[in-house]
N, C-alpha and C positions, 0 to 999 in steps of 0.2 A: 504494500500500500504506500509506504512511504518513497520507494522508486515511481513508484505512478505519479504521486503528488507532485515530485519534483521534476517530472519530467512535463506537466500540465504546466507547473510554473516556470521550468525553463522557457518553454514556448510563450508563454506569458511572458518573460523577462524581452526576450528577443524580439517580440512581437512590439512592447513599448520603445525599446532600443533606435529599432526601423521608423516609428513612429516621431521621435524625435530628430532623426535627421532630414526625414519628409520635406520638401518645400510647401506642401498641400497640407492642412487640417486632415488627419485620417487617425479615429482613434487608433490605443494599439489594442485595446479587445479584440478591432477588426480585422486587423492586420495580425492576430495571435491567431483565429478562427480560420483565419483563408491558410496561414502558414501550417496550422494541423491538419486540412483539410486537403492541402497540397501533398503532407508527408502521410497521411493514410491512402492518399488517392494513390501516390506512387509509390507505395509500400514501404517505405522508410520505417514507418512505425504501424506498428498490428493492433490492430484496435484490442488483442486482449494484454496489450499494454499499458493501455487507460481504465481498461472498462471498469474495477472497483471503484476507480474515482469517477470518474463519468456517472455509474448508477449512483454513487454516494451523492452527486450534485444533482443530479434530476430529482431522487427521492427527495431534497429538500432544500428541492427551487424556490418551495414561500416564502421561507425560510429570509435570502435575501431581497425579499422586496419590503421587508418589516425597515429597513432605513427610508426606503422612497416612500412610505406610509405615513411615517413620524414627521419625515420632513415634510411634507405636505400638510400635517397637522400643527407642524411645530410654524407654517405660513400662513397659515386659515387665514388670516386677520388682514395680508398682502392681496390675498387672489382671491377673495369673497367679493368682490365686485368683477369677478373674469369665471365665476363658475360655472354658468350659461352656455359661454362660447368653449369654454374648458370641454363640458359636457358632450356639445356638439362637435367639436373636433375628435375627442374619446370615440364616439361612436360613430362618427363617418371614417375612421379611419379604421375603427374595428372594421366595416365591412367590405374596405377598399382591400385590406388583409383579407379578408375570407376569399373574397374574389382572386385578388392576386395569386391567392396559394390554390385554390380547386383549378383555375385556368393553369398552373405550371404543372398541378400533380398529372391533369389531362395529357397536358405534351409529353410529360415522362412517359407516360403508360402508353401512348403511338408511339412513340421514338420507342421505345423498349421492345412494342410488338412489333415495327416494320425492324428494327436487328433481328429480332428473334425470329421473323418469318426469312429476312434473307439470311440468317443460319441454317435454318432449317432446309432451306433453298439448295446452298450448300453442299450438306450431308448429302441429301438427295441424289444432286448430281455429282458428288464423286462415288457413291456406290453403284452405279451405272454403267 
């Protein structure tokens, strides 16, 4: 667990690192995420290298949004006249997400099944 952890935070570390000498605003959470995503994509690292910590953060995702909570509570008194439009951006943007994510999950699932029918393709025609 503890090689996990540090290997989550090294990519962490290096992800903030790049982020700092950026000429562009680009968090490094972002820049940790695409750099983990680039080394599981090209096998650098095996996702059962992460995975205790991985399930350890998703099991308790709430867990960190208890500071974005307090702070909000600990502003009430700043942004009680913007709660309205707060409201209304909260949930046009919830559904701009919904949508955005069912319209990419679609294209995965064509793109997935026109590989898998020209694999199948393939097979086909080299047993022939």
């Amino acid at each position: 667990m503890m090689l996990q952890i540090g290997v989550v935070f090294g990519i962490c570390l290096v992800g903030q690192t790049i982020a700092i000498f950026l000429p562009i605003a680009v968090p490094g959470s972002v820049i940790s995420m695409v750099l983990l995503f680039l080394l599981l994509f090209f096998k650098v690292l095996k996702v059962d290298h992460i995975r205790k910590k991985a399930d350890f953060l998703l099991q308790n995702m709430a867990f960190f949004f208890i500071p974005a909570g307090v702070g909000i509570l600990a502003n009430l008194a700043a942004i009680k006249g913007y709660i309205l439009p707060l409201l209304a951006v909260v949930v046009l943007t919830t559904f701009i997400t919904f949508g955005a994510t069912a319209f990419t999950v679609q294209g995965v699932i064509a793109v997935q099944e026109r590989v898998g029918a020209r694999k199948g393709t393939r097979k086909d025609n080299r047993h022939e």
